[in-house]
C-alpha positions as CSV (number, residue, x, y, z in Angstrom):
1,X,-21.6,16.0,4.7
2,X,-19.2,12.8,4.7
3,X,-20.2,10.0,7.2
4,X,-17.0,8.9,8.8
5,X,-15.6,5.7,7.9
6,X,-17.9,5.7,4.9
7,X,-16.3,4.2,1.7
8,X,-15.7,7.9,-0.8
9,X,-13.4,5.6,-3.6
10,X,-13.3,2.5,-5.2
11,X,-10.0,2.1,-7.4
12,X,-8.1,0.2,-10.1
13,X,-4.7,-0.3,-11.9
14,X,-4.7,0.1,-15.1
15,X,-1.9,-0.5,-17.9
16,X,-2.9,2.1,-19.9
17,X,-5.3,4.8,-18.4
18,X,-6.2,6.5,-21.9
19,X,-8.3,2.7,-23.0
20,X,-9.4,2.5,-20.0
21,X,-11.1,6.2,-19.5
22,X,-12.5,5.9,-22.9
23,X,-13.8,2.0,-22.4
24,X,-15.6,3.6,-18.9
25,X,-16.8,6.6,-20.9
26,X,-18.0,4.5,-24.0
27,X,-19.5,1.5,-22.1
28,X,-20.3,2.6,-18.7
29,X,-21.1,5.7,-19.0
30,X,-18.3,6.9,-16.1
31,X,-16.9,10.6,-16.7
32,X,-15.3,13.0,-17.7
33,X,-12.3,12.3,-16.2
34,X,-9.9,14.5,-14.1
35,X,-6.6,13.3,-15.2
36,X,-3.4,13.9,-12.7
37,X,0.7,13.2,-13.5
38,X,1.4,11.5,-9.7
39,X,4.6,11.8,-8.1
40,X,7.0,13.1,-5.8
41,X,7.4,16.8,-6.9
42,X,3.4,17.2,-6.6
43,X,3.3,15.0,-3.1
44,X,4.4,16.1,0.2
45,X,5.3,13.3,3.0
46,X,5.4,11.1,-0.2
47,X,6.3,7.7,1.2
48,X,6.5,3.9,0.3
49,X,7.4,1.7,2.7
50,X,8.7,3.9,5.1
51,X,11.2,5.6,2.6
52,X,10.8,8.6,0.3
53,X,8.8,7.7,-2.7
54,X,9.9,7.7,-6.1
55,X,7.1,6.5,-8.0
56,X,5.0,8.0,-10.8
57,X,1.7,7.3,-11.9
58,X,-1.3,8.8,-14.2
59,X,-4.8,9.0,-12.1
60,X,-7.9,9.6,-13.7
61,X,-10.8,10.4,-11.5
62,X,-14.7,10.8,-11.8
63,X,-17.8,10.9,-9.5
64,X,-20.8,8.5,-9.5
65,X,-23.0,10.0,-6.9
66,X,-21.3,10.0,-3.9
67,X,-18.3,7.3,-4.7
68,X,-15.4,8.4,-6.8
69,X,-14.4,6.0,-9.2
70,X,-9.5,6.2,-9.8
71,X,-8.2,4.5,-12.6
72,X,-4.1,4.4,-11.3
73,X,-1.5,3.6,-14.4
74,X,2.2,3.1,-12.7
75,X,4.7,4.9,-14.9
76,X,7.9,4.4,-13.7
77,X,9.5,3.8,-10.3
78,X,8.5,1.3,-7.6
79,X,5.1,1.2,-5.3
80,X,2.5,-0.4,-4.3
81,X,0.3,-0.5,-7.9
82,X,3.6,-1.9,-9.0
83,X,3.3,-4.7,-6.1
84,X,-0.2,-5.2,-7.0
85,X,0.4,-5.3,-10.9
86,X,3.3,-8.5,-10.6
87,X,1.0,-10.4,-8.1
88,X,-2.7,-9.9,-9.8
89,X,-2.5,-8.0,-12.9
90,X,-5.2,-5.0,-13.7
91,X,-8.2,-4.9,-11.6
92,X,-9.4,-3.6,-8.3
93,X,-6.6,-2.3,-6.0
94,X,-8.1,-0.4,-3.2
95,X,-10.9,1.2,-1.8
96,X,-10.9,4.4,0.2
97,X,-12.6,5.5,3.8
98,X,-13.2,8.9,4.4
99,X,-11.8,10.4,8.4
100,X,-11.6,14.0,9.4
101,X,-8.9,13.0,11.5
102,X,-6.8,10.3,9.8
103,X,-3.9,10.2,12.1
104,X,-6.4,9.2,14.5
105,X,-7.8,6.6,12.0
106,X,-4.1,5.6,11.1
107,X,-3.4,5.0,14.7
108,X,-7.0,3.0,15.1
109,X,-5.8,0.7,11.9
110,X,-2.2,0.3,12.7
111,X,-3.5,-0.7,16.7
112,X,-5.5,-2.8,14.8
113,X,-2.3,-4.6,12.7
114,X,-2.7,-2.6,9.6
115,X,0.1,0.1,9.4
116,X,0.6,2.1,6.7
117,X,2.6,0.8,3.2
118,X,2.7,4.1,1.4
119,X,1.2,7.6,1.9
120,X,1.5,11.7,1.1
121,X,-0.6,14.6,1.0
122,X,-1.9,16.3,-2.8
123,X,-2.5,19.7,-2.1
124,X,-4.9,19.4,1.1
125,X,-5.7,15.9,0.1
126,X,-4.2,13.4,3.1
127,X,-3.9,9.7,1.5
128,X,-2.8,6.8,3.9
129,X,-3.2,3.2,2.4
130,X,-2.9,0.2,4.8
131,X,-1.1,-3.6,4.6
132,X,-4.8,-5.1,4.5
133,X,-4.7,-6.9,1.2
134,X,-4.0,-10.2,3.4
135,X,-7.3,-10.2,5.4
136,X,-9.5,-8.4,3.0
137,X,-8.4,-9.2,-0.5
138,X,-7.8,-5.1,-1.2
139,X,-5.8,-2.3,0.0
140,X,-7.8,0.4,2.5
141,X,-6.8,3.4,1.8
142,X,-7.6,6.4,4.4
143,X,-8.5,9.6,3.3
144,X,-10.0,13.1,4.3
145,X,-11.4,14.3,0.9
146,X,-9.5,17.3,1.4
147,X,-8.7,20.1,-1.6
148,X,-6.5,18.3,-4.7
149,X,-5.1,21.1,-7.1
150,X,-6.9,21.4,-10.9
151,X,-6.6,18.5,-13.3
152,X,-4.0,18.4,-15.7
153,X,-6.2,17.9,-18.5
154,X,-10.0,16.2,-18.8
155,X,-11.4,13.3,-20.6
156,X,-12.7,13.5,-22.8
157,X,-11.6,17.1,-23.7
């Protein structure tokens, strides 16, 4: 069972998700990788910035232990990794808290000065990330580790 608030992702941008999967796989030791095409006709409530989102990324996830490690490549449209990618280049982007309830959580952060910058649900999968870059140096993201559809391919195959 997931401990509430507990930290369930650690992720980074990437400008090209392929190198970096294989460098993870080869050096660390981090894989196989789920690998996911991102964007609005796979996300419900997709939003950034209070608008529909647009944006398209590849994701490529994998476990170690109880911590799931993204690698996020934008593709094409406008987002937050894109944001992140013209102020601080590749590197760590955000790192994600798991809630049952993350409306509740949302409205505890956003009480707190943290409202949400971009959000939408995969499959069962709620994801809410929060303007906290300024105070922390990262993105939060809020999650509820809910079910995510099968990958659309693995790494290595």
């Amino acid at each position: 069972m997931t401990v509430e608030g507990s930290i369930i992702q650690v992720a980074y941008l990437v400008r090209d998700l392929e190198a970096a999967m294989q460098r993870h796989w080869e050096v660390c030791g981090q894989g196989p990788w789920d690998v996911y095409e991102f964007d609005a006709t796979k996300v419900d409530d997709f939003i950034y910035r209070g608008k529909p989102a647009t944006h398209k990324a590849l994701l490529g996830l994998t476990w170690k232990g109880p911590v799931q490690i993204e690698l996020i490549q934008p593709v094409s449209g406008y987002s937050i990794y894109d944001e992140h990618m013209e102020k601080h280049g590749e590197g760590l982007h955000h790192v994600k808290l798991y809630h049952a309830d993350c409306q509740k959580a949302v409205a505890h952060y956003t009480a707190k000065g943290y409202p949400v910058i971009q959000s939408g649900r995969f499959d069962q999968d709620e994801h809410y990330y929060l303007d906290t870059e300024k105070d922390f140096g990262y993105v939060i993201e809020l999650g509820n580790v809910g079910r995510v559809p099968p990958p659309d391919r693995r790494y290595p195959a």
